[in-house]
PQR file of N, CA, C, O and H, with PARSE charges and radii, in Angstrom:
ATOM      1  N   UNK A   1      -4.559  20.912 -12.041 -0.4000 1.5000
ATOM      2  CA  UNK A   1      -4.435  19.525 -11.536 -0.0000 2.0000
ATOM      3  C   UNK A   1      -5.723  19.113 -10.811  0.5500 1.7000
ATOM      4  O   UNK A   1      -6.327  18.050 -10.957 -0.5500 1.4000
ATOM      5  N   UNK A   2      -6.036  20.125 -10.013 -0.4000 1.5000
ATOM      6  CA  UNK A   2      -7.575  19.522  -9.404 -0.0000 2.0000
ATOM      7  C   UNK A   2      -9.111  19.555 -10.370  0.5500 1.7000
ATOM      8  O   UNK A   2     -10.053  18.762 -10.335 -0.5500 1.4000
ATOM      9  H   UNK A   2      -5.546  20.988  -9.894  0.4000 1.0000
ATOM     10  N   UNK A   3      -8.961  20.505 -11.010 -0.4000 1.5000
ATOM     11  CA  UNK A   3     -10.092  20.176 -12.085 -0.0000 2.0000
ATOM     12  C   UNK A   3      -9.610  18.785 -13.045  0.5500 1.7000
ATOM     13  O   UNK A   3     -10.517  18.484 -13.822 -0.5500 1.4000
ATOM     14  H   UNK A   3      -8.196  21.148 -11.038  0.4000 1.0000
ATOM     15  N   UNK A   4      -8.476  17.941 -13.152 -0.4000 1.5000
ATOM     16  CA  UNK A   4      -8.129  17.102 -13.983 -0.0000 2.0000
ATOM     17  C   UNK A   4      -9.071  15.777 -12.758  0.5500 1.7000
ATOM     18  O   UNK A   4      -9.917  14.943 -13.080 -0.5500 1.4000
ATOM     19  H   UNK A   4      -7.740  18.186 -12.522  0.4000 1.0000
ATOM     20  N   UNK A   5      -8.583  16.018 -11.606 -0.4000 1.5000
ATOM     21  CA  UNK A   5      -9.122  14.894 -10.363 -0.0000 2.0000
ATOM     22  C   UNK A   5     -10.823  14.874 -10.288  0.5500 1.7000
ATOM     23  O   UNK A   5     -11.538  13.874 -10.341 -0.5500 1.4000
ATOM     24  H   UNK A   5      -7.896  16.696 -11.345  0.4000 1.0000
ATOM     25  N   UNK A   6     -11.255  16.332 -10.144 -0.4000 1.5000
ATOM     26  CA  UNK A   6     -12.313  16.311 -10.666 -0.0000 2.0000
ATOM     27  C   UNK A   6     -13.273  15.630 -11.442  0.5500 1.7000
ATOM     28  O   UNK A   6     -14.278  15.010 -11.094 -0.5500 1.4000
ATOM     29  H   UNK A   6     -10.674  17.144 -10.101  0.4000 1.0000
ATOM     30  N   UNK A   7     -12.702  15.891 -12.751 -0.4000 1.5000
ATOM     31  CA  UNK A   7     -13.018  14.985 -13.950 -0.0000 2.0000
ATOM     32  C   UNK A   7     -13.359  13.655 -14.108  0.5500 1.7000
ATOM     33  O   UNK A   7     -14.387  13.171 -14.582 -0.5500 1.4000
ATOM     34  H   UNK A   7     -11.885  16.394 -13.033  0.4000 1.0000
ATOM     35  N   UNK A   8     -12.299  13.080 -13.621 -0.4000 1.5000
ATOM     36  CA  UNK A   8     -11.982  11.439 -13.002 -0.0000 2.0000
ATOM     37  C   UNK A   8     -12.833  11.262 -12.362  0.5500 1.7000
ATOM     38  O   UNK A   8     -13.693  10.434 -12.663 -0.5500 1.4000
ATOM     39  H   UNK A   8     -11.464  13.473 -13.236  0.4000 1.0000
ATOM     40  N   UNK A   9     -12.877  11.986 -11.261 -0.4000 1.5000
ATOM     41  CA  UNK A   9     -14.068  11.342 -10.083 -0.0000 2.0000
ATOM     42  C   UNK A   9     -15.463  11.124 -10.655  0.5500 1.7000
ATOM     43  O   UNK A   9     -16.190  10.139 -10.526 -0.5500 1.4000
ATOM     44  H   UNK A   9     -12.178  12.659 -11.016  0.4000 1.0000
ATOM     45  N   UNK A  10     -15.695  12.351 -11.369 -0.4000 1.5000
ATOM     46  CA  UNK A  10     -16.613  12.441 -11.965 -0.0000 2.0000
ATOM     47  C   UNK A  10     -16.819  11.171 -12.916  0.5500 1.7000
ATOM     48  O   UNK A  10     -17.730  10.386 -12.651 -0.5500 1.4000
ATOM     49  H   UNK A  10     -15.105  13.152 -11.473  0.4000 1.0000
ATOM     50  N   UNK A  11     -15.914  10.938 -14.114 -0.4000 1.5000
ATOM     51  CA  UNK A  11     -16.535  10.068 -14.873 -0.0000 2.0000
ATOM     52  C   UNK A  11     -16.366   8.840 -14.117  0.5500 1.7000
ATOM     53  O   UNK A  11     -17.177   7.970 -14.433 -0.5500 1.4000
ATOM     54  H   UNK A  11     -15.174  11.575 -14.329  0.4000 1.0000
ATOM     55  N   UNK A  12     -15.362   8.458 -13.010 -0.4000 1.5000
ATOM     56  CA  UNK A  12     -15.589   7.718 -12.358 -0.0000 2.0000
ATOM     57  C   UNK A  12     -17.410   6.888 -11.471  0.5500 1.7000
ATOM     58  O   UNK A  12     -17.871   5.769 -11.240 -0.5500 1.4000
ATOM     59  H   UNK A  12     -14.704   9.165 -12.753  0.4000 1.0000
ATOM     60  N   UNK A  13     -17.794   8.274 -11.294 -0.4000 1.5000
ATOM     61  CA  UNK A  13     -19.068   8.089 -10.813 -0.0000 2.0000
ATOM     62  C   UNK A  13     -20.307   7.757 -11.865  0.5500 1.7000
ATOM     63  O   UNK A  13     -21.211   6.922 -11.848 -0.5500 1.4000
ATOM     64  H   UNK A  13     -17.420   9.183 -11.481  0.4000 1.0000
ATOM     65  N   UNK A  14     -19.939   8.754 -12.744 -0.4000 1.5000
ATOM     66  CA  UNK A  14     -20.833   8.050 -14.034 -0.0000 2.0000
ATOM     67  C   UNK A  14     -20.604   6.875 -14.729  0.5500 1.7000
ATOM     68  O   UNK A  14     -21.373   6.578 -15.643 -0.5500 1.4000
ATOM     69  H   UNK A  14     -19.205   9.433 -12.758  0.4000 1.0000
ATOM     70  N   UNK A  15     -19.222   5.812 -14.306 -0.4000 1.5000
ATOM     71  CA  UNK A  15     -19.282   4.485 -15.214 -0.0000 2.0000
ATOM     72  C   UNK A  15     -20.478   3.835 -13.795  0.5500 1.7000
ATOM     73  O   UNK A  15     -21.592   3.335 -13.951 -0.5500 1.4000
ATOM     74  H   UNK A  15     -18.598   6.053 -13.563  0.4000 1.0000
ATOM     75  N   UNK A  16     -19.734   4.084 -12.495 -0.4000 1.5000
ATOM     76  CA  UNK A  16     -20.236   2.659 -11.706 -0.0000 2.0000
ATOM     77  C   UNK A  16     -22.011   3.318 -11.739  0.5500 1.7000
ATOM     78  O   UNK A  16     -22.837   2.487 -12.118 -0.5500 1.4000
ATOM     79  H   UNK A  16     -18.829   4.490 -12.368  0.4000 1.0000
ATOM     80  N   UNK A  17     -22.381   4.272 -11.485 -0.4000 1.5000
ATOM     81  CA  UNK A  17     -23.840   4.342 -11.752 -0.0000 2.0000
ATOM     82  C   UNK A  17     -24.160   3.509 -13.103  0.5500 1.7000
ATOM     83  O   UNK A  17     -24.940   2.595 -12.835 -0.5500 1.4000
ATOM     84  H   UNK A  17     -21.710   4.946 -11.177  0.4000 1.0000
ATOM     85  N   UNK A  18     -23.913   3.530 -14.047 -0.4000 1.5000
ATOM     86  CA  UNK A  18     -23.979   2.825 -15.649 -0.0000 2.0000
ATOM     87  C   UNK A  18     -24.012   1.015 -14.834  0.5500 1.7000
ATOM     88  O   UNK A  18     -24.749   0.029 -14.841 -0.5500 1.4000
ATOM     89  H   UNK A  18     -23.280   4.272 -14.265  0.4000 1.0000
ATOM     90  N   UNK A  19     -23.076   1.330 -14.391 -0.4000 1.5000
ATOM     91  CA  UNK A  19     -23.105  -0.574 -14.196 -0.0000 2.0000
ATOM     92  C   UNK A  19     -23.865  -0.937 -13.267  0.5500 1.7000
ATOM     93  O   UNK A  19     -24.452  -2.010 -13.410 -0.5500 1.4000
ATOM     94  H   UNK A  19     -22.477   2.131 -14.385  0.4000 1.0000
ATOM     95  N   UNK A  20     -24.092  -0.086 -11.943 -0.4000 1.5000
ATOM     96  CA  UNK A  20     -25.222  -0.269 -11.180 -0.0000 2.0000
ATOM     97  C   UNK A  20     -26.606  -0.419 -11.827  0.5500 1.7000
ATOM     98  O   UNK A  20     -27.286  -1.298 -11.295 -0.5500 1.4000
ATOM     99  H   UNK A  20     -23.615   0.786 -11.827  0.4000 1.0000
ATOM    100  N   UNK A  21     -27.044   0.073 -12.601 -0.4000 1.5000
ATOM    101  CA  UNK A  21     -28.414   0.220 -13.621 -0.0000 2.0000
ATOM    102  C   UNK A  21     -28.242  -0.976 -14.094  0.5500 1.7000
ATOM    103  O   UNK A  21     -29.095  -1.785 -13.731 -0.5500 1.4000
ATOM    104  H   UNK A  21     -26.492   0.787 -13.033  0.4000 1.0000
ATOM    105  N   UNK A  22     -27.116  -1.506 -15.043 -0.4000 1.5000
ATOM    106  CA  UNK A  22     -27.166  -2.674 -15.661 -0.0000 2.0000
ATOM    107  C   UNK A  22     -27.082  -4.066 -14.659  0.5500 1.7000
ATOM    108  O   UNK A  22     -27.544  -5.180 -14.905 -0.5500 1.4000
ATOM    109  H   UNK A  22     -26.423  -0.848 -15.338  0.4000 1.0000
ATOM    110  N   UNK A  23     -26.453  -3.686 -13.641 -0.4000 1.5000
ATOM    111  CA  UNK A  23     -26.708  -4.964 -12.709 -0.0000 2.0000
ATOM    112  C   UNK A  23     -28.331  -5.022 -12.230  0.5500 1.7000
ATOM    113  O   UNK A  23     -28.978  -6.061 -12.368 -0.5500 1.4000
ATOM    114  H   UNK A  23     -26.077  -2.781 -13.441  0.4000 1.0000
ATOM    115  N   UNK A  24     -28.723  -4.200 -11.843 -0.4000 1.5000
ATOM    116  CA  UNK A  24     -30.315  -4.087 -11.231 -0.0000 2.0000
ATOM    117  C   UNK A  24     -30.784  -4.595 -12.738  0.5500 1.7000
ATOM    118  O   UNK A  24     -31.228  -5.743 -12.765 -0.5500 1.4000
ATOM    119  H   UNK A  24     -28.198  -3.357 -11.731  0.4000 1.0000
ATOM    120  N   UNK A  25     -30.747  -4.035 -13.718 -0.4000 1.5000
ATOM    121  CA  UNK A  25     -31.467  -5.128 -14.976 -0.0000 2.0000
ATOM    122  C   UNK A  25     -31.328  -5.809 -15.281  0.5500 1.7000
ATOM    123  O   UNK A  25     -32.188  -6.058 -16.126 -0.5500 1.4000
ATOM    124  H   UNK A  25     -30.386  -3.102 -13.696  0.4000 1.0000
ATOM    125  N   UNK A  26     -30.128  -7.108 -15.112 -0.4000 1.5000
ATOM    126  CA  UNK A  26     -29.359  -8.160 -15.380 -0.0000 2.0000
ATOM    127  C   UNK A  26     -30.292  -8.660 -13.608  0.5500 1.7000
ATOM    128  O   UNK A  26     -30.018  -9.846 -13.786 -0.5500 1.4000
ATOM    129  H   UNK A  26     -29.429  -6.906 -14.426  0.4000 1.0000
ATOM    130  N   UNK A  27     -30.519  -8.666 -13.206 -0.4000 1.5000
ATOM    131  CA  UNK A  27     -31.072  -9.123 -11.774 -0.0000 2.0000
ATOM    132  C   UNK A  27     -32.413  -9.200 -12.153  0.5500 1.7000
ATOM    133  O   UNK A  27     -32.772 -10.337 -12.459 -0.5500 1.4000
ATOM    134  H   UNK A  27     -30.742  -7.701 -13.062  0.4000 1.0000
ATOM    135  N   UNK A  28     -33.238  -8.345 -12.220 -0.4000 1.5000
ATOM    136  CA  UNK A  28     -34.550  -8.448 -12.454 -0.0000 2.0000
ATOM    137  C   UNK A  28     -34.518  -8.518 -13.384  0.5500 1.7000
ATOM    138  O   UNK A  28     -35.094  -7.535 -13.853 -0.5500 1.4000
ATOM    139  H   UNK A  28     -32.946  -7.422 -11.972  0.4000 1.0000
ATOM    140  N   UNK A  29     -34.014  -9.401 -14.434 -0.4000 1.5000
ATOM    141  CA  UNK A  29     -34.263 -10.174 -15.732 -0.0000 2.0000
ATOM    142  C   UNK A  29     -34.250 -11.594 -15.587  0.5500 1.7000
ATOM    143  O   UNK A  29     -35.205 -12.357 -15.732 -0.5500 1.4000
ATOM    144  H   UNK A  29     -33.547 -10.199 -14.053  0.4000 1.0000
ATOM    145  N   UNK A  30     -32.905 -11.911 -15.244 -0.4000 1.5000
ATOM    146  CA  UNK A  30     -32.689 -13.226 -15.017 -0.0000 2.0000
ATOM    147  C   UNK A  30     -33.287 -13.240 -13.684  0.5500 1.7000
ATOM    148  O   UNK A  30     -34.452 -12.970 -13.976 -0.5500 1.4000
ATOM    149  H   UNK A  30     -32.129 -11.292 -15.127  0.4000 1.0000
ATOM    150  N   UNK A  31     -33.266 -13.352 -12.630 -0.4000 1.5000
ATOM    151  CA  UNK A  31     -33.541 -13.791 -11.373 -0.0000 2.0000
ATOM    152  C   UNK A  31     -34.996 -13.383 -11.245  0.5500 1.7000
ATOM    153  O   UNK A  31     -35.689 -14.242 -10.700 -0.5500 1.4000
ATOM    154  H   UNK A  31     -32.319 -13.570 -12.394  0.4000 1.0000
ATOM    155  N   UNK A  32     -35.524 -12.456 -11.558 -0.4000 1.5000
ATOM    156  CA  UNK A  32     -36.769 -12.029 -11.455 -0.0000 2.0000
ATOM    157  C   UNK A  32     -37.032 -11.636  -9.835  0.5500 1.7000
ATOM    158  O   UNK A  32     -38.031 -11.969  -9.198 -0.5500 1.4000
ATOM    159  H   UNK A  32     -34.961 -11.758 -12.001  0.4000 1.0000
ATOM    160  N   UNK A  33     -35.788 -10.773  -9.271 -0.4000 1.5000
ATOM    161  CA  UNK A  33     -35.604 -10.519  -8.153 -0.0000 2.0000
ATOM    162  C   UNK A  33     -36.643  -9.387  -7.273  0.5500 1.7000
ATOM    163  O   UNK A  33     -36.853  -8.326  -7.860 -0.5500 1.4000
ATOM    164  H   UNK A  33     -34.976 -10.503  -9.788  0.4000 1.0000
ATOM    165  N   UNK A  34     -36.957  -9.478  -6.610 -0.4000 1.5000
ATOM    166  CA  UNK A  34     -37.950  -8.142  -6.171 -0.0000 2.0000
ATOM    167  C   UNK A  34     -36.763  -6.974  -5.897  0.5500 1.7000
ATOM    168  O   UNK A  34     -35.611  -7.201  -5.526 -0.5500 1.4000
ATOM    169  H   UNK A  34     -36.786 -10.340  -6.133  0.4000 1.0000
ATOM    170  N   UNK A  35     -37.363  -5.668  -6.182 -0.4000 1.5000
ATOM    171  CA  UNK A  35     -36.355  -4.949  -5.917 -0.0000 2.0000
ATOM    172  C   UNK A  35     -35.860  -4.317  -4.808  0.5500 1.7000
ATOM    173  O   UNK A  35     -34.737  -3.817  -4.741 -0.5500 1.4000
ATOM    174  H   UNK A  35     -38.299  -5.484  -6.483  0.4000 1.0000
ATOM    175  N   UNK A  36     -36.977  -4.336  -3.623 -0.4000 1.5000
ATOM    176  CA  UNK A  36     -35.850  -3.682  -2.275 -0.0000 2.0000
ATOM    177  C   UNK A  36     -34.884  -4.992  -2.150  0.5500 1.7000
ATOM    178  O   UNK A  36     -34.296  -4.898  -1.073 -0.5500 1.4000
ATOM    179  H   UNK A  36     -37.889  -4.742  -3.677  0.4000 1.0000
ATOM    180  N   UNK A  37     -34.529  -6.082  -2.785 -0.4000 1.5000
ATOM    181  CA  UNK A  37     -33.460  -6.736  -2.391 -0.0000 2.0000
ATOM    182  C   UNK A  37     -32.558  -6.051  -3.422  0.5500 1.7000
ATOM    183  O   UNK A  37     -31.667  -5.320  -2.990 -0.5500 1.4000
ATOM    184  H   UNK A  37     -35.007  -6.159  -3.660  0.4000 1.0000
ATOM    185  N   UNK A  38     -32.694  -6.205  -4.660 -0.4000 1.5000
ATOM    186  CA  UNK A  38     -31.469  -5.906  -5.263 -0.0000 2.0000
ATOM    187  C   UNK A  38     -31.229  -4.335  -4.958  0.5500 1.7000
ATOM    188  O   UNK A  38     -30.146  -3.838  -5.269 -0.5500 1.4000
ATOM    189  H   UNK A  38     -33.418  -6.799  -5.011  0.4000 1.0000
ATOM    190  N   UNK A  39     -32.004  -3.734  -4.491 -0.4000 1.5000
ATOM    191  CA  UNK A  39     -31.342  -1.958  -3.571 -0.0000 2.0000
ATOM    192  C   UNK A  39     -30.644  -2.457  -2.653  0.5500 1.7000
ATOM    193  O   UNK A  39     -29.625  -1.767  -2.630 -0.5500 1.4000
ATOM    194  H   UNK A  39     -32.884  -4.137  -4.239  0.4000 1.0000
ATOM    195  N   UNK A  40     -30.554  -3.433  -1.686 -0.4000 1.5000
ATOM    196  CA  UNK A  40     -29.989  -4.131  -0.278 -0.0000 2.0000
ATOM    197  C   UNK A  40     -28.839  -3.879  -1.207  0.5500 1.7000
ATOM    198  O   UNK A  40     -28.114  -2.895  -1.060 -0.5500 1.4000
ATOM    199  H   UNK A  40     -31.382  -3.993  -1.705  0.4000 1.0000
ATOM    200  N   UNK A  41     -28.652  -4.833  -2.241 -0.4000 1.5000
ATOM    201  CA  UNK A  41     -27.593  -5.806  -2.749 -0.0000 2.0000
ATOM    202  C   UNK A  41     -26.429  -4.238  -2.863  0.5500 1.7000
ATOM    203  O   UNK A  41     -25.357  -3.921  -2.347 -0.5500 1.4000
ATOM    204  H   UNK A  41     -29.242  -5.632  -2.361  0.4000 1.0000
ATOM    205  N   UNK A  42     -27.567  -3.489  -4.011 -0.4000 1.5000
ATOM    206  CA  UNK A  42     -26.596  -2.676  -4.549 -0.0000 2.0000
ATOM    207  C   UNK A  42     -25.931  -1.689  -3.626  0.5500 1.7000
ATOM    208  O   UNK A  42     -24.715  -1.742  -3.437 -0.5500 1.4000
ATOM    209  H   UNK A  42     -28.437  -3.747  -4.431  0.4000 1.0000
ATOM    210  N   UNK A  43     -26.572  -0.937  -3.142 -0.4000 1.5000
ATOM    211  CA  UNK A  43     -26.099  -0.821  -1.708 -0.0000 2.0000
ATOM    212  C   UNK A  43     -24.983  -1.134  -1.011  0.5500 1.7000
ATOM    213  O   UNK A  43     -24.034  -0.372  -0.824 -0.5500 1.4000
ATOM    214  H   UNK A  43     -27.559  -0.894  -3.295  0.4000 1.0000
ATOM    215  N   UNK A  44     -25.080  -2.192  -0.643 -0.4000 1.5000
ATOM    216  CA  UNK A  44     -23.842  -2.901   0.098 -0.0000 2.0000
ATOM    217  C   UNK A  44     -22.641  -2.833  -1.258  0.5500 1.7000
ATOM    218  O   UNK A  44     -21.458  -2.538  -1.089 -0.5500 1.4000
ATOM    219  H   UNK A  44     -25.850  -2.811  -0.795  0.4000 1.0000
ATOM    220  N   UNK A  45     -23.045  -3.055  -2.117 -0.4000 1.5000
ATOM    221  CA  UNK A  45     -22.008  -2.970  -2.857 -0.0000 2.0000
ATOM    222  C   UNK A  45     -21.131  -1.904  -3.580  0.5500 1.7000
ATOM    223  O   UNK A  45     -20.031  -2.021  -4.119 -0.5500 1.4000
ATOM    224  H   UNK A  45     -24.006  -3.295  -2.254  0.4000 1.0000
ATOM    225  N   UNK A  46     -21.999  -0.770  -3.418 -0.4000 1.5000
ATOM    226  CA  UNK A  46     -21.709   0.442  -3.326 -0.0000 2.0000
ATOM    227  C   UNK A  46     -21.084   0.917  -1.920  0.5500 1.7000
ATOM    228  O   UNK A  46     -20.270   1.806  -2.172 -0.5500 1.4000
ATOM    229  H   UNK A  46     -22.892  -0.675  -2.979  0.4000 1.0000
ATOM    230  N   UNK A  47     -21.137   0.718  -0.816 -0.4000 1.5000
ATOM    231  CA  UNK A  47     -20.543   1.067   0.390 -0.0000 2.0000
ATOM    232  C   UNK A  47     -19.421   0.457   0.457  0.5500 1.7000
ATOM    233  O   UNK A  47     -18.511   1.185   0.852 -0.5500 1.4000
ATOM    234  H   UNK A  47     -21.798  -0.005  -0.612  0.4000 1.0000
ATOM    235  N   UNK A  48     -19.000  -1.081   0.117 -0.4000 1.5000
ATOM    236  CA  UNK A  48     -18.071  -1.644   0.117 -0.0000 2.0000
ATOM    237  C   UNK A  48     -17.207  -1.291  -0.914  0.5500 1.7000
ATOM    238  O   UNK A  48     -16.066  -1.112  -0.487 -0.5500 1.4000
ATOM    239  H   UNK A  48     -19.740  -1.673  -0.204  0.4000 1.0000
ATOM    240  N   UNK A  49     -17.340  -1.106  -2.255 -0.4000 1.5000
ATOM    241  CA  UNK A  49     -16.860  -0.449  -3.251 -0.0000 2.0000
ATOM    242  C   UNK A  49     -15.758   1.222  -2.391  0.5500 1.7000
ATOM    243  O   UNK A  49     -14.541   1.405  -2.404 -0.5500 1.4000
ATOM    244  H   UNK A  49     -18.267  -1.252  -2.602  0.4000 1.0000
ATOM    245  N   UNK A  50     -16.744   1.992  -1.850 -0.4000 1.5000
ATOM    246  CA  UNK A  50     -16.600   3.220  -1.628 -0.0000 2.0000
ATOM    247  C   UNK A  50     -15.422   2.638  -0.294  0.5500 1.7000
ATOM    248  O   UNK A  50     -14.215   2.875  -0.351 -0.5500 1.4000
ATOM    249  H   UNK A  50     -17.733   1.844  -1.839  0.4000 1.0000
ATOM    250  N   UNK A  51     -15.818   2.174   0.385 -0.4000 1.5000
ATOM    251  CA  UNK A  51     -14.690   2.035   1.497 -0.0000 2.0000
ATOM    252  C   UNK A  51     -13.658   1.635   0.762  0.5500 1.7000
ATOM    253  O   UNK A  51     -12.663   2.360   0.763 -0.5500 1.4000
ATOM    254  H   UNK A  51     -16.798   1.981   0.431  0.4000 1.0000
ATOM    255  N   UNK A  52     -13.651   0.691   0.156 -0.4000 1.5000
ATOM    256  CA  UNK A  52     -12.275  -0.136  -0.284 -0.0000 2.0000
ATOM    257  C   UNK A  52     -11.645   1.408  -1.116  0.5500 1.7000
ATOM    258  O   UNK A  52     -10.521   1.827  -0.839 -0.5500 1.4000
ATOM    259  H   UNK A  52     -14.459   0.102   0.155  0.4000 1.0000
ATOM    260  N   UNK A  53     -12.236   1.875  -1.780 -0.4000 1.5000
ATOM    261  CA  UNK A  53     -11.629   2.903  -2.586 -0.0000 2.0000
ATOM    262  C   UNK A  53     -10.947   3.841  -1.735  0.5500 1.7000
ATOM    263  O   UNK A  53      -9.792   4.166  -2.007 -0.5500 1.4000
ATOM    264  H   UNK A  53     -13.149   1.534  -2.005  0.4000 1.0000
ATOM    265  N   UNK A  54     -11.533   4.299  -0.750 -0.4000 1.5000
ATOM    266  CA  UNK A  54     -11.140   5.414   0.454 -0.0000 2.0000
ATOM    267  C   UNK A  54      -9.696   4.577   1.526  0.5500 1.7000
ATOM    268  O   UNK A  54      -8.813   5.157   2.156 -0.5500 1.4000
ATOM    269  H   UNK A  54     -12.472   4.034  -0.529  0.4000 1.0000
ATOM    270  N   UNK A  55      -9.936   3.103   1.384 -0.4000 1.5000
ATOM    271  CA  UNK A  55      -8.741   2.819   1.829 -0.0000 2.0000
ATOM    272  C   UNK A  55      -7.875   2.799   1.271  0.5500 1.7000
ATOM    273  O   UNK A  55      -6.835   3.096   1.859 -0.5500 1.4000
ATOM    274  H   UNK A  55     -10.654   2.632   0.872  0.4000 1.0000
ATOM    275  N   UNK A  56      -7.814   2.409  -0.292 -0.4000 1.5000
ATOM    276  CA  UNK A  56      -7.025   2.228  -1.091 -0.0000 2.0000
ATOM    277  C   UNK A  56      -6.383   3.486  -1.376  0.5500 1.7000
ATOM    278  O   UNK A  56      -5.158   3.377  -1.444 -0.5500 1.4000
ATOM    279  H   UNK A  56      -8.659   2.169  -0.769  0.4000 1.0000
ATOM    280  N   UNK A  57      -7.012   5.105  -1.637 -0.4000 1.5000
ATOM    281  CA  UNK A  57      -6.475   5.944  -1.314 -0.0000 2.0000
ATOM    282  C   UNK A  57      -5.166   6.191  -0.161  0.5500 1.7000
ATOM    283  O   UNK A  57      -3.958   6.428  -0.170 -0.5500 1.4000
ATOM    284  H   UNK A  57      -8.007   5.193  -1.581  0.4000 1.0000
ATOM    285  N   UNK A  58      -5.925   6.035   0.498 -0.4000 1.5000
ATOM    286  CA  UNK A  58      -5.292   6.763   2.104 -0.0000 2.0000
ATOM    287  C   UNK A  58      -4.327   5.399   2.515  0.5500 1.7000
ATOM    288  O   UNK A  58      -3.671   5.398   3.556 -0.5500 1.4000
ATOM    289  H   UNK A  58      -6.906   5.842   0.505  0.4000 1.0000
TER
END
């Protein structure tokens, strides 16, 4: 059962990295954004992501 949770987490972590990459290129394509902002952006959106998940857990 815990190598199954494992797994999950895991590919869990490998979609939102995938979409993180594609948002930072969808940003500095269209917007032509400098990038320590879209690190700010992603960032925050990764922390907020991660909390909401850890609450949503617990």
């Amino acid at each position: 059962v815990i190598i199954i949770i494992i797994i999950i987490i895991i590919i869990i972590i490998i979609i939102i990295i995938i979409i993180i990459i594609i948002i930072i290129i969808i940003f500095v394509v269209v917007f032509e954004l400098p990038v320590p902002v879209i690190v700010v952006v992603v960032v925050f959106i990764v922390v907020e992501s991660y909390l909401f998940s850890t609450l949503h857990v617990h």
